[in-house]
C-alpha positions in Angstrom: 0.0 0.0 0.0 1.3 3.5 -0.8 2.2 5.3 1.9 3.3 9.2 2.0 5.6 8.5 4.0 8.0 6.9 1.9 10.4 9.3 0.4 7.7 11.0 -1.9 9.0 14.2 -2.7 7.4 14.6 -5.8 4.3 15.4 -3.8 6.3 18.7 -2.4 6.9 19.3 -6.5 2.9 18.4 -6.7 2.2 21.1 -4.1 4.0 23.8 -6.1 2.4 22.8 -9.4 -1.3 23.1 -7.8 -0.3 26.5 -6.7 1.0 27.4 -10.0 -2.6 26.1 -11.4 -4.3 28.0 -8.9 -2.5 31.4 -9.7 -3.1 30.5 -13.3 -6.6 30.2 -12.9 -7.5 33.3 -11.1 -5.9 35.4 -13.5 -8.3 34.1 -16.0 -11.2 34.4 -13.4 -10.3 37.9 -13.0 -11.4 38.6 -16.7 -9.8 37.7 -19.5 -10.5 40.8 -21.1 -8.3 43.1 -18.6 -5.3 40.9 -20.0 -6.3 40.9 -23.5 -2.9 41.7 -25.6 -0.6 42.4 -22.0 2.4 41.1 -23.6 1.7 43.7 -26.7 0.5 41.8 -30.2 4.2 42.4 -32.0 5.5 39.7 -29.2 2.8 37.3 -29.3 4.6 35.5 -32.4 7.8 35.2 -30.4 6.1 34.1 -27.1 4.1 31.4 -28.9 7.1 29.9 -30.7 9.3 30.0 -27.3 6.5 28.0 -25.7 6.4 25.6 -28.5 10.3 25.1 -28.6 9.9 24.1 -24.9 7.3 22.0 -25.5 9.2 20.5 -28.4 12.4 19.9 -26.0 10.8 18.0 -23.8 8.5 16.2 -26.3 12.0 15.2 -28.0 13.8 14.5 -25.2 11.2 11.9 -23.7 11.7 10.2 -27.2 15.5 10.3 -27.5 15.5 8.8 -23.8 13.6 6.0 -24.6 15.5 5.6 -27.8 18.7 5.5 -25.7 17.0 2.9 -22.7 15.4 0.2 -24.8 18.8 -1.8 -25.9 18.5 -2.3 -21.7 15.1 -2.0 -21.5 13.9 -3.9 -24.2 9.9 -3.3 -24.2 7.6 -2.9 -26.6 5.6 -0.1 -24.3 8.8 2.1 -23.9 9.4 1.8 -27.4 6.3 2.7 -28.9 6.1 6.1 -25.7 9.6 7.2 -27.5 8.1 6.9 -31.1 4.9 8.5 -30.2 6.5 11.3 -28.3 9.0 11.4 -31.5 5.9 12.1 -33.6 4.5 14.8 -31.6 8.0 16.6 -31.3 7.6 16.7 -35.5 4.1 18.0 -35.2 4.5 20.5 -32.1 7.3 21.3 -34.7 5.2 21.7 -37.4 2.4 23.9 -35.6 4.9 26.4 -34.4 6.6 27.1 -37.5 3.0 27.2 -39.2 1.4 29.7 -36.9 0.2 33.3 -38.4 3.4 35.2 -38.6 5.9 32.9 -38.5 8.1 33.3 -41.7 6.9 31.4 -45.5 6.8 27.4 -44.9 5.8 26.0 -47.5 3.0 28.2 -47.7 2.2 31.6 -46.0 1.3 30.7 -42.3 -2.3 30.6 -41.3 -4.2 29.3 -38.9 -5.8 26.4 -41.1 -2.2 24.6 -41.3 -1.2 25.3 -37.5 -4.3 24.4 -36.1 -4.5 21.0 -38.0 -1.3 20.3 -36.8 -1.9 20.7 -33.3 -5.5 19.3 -32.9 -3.3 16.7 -35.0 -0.8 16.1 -32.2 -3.4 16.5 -29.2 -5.5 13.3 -31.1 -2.4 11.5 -31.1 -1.2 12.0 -27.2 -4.6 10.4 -26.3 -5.1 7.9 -28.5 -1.5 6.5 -28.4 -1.5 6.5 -24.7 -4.6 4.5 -24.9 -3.2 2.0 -26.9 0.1 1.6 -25.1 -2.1 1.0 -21.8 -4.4 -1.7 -23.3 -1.5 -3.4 -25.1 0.2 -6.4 -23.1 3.9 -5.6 -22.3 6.8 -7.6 -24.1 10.2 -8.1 -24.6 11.2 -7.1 -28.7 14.0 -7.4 -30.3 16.4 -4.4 -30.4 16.6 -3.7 -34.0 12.7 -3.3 -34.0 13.4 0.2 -32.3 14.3 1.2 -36.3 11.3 0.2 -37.8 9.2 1.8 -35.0 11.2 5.1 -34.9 10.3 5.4 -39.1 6.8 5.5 -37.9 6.6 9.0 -36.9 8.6 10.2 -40.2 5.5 8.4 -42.3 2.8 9.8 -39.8 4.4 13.9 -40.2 4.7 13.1 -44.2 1.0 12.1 -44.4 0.2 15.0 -42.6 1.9 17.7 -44.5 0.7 15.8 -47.8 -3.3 16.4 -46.1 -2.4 19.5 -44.5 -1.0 21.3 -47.7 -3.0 19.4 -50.5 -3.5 22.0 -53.5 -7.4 22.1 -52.7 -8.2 22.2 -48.9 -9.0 18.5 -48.0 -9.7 19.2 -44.0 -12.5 22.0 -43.0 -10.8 24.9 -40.7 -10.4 24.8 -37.0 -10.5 28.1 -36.2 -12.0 31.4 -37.6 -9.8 34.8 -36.9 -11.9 37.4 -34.7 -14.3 34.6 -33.8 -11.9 31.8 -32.2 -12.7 28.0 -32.4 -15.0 26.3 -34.5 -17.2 23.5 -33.6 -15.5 20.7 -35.4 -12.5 22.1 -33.4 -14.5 21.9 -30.4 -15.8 18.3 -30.7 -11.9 17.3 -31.4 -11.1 18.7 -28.6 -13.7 17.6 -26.1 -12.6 14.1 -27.7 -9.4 14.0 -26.5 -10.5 15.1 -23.3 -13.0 12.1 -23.1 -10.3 9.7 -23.9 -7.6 11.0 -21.3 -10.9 10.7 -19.0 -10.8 7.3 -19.5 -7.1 7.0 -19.0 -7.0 8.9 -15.5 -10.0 5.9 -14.1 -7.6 3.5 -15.6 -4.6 4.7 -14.0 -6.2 5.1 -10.4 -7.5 1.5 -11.1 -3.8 1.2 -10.3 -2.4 3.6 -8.4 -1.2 0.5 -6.1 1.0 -0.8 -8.5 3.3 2.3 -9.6 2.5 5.1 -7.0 5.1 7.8 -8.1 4.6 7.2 -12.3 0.7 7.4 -11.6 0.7 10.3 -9.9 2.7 12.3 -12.2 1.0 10.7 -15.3 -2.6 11.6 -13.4 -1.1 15.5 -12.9 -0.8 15.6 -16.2 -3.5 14.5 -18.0 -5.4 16.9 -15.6 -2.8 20.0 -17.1 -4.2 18.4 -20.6 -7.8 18.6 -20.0 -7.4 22.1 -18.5 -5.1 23.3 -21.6 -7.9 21.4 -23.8 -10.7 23.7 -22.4 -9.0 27.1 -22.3 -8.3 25.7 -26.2 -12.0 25.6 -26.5 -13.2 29.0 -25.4 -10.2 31.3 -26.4 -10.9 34.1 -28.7 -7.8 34.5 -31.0 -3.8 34.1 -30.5 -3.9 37.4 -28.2 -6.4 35.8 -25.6 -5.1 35.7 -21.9 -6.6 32.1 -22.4 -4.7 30.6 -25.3 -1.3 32.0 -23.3 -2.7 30.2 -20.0 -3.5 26.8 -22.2 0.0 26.8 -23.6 1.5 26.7 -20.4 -0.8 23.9 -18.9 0.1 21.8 -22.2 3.8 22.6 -21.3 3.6 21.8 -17.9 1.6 18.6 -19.0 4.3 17.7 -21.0 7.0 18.1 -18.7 5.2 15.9 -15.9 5.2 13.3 -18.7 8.5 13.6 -18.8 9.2 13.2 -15.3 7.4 9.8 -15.2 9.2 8.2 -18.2 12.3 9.3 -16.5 11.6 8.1 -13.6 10.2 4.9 -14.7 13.0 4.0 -17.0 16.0 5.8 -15.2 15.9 6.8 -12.0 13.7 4.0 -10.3 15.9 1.2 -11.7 18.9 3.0 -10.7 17.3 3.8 -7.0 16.6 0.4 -6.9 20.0 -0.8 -8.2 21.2 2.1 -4.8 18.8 0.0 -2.5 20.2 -3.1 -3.6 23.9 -2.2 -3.2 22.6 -0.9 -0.1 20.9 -4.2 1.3 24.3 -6.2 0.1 25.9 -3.6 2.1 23.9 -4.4 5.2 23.7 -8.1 4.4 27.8 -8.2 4.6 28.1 -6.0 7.9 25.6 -8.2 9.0 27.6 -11.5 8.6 30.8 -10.1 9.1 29.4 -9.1 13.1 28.2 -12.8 12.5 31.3 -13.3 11.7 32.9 -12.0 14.5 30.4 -12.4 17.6 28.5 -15.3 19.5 24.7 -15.0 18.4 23.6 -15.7 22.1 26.0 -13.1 24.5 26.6 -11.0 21.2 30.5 -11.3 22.7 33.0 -11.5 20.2 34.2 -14.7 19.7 37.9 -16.3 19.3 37.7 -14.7 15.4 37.9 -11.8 16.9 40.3 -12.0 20.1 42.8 -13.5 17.6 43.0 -10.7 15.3 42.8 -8.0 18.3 45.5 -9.9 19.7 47.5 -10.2 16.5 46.9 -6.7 15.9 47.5 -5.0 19.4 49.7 -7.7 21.7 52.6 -6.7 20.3 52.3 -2.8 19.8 54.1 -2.4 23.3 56.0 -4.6 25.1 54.5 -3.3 28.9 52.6 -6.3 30.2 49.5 -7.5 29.2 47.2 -11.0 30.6 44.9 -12.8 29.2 42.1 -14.6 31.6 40.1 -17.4 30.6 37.1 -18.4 33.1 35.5 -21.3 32.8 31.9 -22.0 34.1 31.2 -25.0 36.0 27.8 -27.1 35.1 26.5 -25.8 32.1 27.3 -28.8 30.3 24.7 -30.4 33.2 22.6 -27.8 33.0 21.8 -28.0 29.3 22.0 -32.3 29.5 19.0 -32.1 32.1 17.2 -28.9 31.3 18.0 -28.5 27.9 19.7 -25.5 25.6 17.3 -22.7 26.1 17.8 -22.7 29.8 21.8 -23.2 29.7 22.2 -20.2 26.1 19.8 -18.2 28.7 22.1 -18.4 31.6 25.3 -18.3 29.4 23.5 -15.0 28.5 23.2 -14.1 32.3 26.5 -14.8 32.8 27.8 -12.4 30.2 25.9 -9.7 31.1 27.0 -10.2 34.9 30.8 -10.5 33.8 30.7 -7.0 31.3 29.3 -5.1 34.1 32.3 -5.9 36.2 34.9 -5.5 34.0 36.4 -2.3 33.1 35.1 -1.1 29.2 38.6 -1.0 27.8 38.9 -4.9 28.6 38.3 -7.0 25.8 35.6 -10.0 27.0 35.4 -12.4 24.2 33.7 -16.1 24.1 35.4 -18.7 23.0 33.0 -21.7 23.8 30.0 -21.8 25.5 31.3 -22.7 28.9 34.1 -20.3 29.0 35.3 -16.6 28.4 38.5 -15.0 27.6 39.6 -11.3 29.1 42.0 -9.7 27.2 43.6 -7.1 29.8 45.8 -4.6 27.6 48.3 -3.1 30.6 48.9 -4.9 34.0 50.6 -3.6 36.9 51.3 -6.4 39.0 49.7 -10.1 39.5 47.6 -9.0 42.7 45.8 -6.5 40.0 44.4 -9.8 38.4 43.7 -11.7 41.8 41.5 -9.1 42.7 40.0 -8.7 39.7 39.2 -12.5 39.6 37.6 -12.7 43.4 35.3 -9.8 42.0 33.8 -11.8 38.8 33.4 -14.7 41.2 31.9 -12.9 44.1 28.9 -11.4 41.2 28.5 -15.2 40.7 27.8 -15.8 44.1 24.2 -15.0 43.9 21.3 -17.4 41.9 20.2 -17.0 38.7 16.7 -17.2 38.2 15.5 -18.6 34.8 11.8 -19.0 34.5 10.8 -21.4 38.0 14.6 -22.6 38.1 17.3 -20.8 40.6 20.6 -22.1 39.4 24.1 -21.8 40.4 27.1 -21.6 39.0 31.0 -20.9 39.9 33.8 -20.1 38.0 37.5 -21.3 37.5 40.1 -18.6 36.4 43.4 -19.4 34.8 46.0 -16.4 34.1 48.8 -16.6 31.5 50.7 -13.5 31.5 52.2 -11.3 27.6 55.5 -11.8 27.7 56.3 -13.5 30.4 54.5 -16.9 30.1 55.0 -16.3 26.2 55.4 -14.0 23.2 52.9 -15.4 20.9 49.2 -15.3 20.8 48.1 -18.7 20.6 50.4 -19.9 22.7 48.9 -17.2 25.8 45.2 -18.7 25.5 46.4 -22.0 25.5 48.4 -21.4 28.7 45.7 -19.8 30.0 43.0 -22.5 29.4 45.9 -24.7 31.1 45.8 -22.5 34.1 41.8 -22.5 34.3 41.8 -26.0 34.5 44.0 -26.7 36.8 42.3 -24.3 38.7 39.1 -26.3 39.6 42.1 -28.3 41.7 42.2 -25.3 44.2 41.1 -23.8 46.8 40.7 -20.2 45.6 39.7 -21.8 41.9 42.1 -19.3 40.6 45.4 -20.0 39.4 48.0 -18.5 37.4 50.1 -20.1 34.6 53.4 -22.1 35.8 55.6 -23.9 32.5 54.7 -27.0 35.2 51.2 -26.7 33.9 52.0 -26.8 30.8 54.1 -30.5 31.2 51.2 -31.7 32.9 48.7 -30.9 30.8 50.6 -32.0 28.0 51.5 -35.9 29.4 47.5 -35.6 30.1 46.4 -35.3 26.5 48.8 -37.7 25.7 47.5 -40.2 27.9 43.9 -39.3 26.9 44.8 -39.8 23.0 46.6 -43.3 23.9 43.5 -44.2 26.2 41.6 -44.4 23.6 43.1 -47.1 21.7 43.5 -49.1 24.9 40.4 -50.9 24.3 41.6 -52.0 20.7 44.9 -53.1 21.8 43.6 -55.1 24.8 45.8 -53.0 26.9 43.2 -53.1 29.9 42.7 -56.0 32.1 40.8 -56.8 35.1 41.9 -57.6 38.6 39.8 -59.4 41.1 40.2 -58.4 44.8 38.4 -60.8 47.2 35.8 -59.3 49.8 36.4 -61.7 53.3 34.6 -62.0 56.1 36.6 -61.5 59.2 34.6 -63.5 61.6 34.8 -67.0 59.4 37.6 -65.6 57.0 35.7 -67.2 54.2 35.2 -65.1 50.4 31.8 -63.7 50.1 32.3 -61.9 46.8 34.7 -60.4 44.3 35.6 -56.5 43.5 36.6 -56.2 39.6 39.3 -53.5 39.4 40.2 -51.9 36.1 43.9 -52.4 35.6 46.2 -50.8 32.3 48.9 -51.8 31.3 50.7 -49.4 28.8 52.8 -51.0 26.0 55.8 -48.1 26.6 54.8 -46.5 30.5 54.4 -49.7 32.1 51.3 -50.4 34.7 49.4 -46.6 34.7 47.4 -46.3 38.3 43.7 -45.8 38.5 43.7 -42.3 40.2 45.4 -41.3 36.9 43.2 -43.2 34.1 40.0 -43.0 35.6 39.4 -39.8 36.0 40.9 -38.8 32.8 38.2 -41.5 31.1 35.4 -39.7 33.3 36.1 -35.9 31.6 37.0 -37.8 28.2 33.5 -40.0 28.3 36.0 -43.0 27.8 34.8 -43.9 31.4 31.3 -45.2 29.2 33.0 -47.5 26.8 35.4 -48.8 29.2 32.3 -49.5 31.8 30.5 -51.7 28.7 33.5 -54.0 28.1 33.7 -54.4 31.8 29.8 -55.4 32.1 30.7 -57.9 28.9 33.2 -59.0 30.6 31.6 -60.1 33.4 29.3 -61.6 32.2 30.9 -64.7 30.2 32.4 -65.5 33.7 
């Protein structure tokens, strides 16, 4: 639905033009007669043919736009607008070097010729745009544009061959000292009815093409009033055929405007909207790009290329914190994602209001966050800082009927004195958070002991998991006795592995490293199987 709203400027221009109208009219309603001859009768000659070069500019230029859009707009309605403006260029032509006292063409000037070529032209406008609105649009060829421009050529030479016949063929429009005749009259009122016809058409779909409507429905109004001042003027010197020139030009130049608009400036406004929305569309996913769709944090993307670009501007020291947040993995396993993104979300917002705005708080997964601390004084800075992003923690968070808890474990690395390179300080400091959970305080900063540890851990971890394959794991059987009769009342299975290179590998170590790894499930299946062929 249209709305006024919308960029509609044309409606400020609309303004203007009904106040031009309005101006216009009163002058005639004032009395024609008081500005019968006001521009003196020598000038009238020169005013008429300046109106009618204007008229045939723009008549010319709609046709040599469309001549120049329809290799890219390749329509059979554009094309046949630019050949039927074409042909009423050559006839506005025609009645303004015919009028009474222009110079010899072809014949003297009189008003016979002139006339006929203008009531000529006015029959055409409406008739033609009649036809181009019942016909169904097309895409034509290009080269038809050649054939359709000739039309206008053979129209102008049938009319000159009618027009200046030896013995008048056509009865007169217009009688000097009297004004129009009735023949004129009915011609005119004719065109009138048809461009009737055309404005119910065109609000019949005003919806479709708001702007082009508008200014085609301005303009066949300026028509119908130029036609009726047309109708009732007295002779060339009437305030009235002045006034009706001026309507026709205006008329004509709103026409313009819509076929320029239509062919050229909506595509290319919506060729600017489009470059606009692909604009939009790429900020769009690079922030995607860039950030975590639930906290809107940015994510490791991002903290690698701020460290890559920043870490090594200065060489004062700089830390990097990663806290990691203890049972959302549960959380989300028993009350599903929407509760565990929603208190991830929480979390965030809890974390950003503590922190400092020149610290960088990034997401890397969605049970931990990285700080990226730019300058650091001393260790006990960080310490502090830490015991304040637990402490916020300390109170519930309510989600819907649920009040869950959470705590977090905080490993520091320090830039450069745990390490020079960027990966390297995450890494360390994901090291230090989990060896964290092992503490007291749950805060721990990064030792190169950490680092061996964590190391020998994965190591373990990976060969773990072929344990199973390579029959590496074994079961021990440790009796239960009773101490009053010293008989065996049942067996304990214990889990035993033997590594092919580091010898037997205790329990306290495997097991709980099978537990974080989800190993512990596999390995508890082949013990059940186990079992049960004893």
């Amino acid at each position: 639905m249209w709305k006024f709203n919308e960029d509609f400027s044309f409606v400020k221009q609309g303004i203007q033009f009904i106040l031009l109208s309005m101006v216009l009219l009163i002058v005639i309603g004032l009395g024609s007669d008081k500005f019968y001859g006001i521009f003196g009768e020598n000038n009238y000659v020169t005013i008429h043919l300046m109106m009618e070069m204007l008229i045939t500019v723009v008549t010319m230029s709609i046709s040599i736009q469309t001549w120049l859009i329809t290799p890219y707009i390749l329509s059979n309605k554009v094309l046949y607008a630019g050949a039927l403006f074409l042909a009423i260029s050559l006839l506005e032509m025609a009645h303004a070097l015919s009028y009474k006292g222009m110079p010899f063409f072809i014949t003297e000037s009189t008003p016979y010729a002139s006339t006929w070529f203008y009531m000529l032209s006015r029959l055409l406008l409406s008739i033609g745009f009649l036809f181009i609105f019942f016909i169904k649009e097309k895409e034509i060829k290009s080269f038809y544009r050649w054939f359709i421009y000739i039309l206008p050529f053979v129209i102008i030479i049938g009319c000159f061959v009618v027009i200046y016949a030896p013995m008048s063929i056509l009865p007169p429009l217009m009688i000097e000292g009297e004004g129009p005749t009735i023949l004129k009259n009915t011609l005119q009122y004719l065109a009138v009815a048809i461009h009737l016809v055309i404005m119910v058409l065109l609000l019949k779909n005003f919806d479709k093409a708001p702007k082009i409507i508008f200014l085609l429905f301005g303009s066949a109004i300026y028509l119908i009033i130029s036609d009726y001042l047309f109708t009732i003027y007295r002779d060339v010197y009437d305030i009235k055929n002045f006034i009706g020139h001026i309507f026709q030009l205006g008329a004509f130049y709103l026409l313009f405007r819509a076929i320029y608009f239509s062919s050229i400036e909506k595509p290319f406004q919506q060729l600017v909207d489009t470059q606009d929305h692909l604009e939009k569309s790429r900020e769009k996913m690079h922030y995607m790009a860039y950030h975590n769709e639930i906290t809107n944090l940015p994510n490791e993307r991002f903290l690698m290329e701020s460290l890559k670009r920043d870490l090594y501007i200065s060489k004062s020291q700089k830390a990097i914190l990663a806290i990691g947040i203890e049972r959302i993995s549960a959380i989300k396993a028993s009350l599903g994602s929407i509760y565990a993104d929603q208190m991830i979300g929480l979390i965030a917002q809890r974390l950003k209001n503590v922190l400092p705005e020149n610290y960088l708080l990034c997401i890397l997964r969605e049970d931990y966050f990285v700080v990226y601390i730019d300058e650091v004084s001393n260790t006990h800075q960080l310490t502090q800082l830490s015991q304040q992003l637990q402490f916020v923690m300390e109170e519930s968070f309510q989600i819907q009927h649920f009040s869950l808890n959470s705590q977090l474990n905080i490993g520091i690395a320090l830039f450069p004195t745990d390490s020079s390179r960027e990966e390297e300080l995450i890494r360390f400091a994901l090291y230090a958070m989990h060896e964290a959970q092992k503490t007291p305080t749950r805060i721990r900063l990064y030792e190169s002991s950490i680092s061996k540890e964590t190391t020998e851990r994965l190591l373990l971890e990976n060969d773990l998991h072929n344990a199973l394959a390579n029959q590496e794991l074994f079961l021990e059987y440790q009796p239960q006795l009773d101490l009053h009769t010293g008989q065996i009342k049942s067996v304990e299975a214990l889990v035993r592995w033997q590594h092919p290179k580091k010898g037997s590998i205790s329990p306290g170590v495997f097991i709980p490293i099978a537990e974080e790894s989800g190993l512990i499930i596999p390995i508890g299946q082949w013990v059940t199987k186990l079992l049960q062929q004893i």
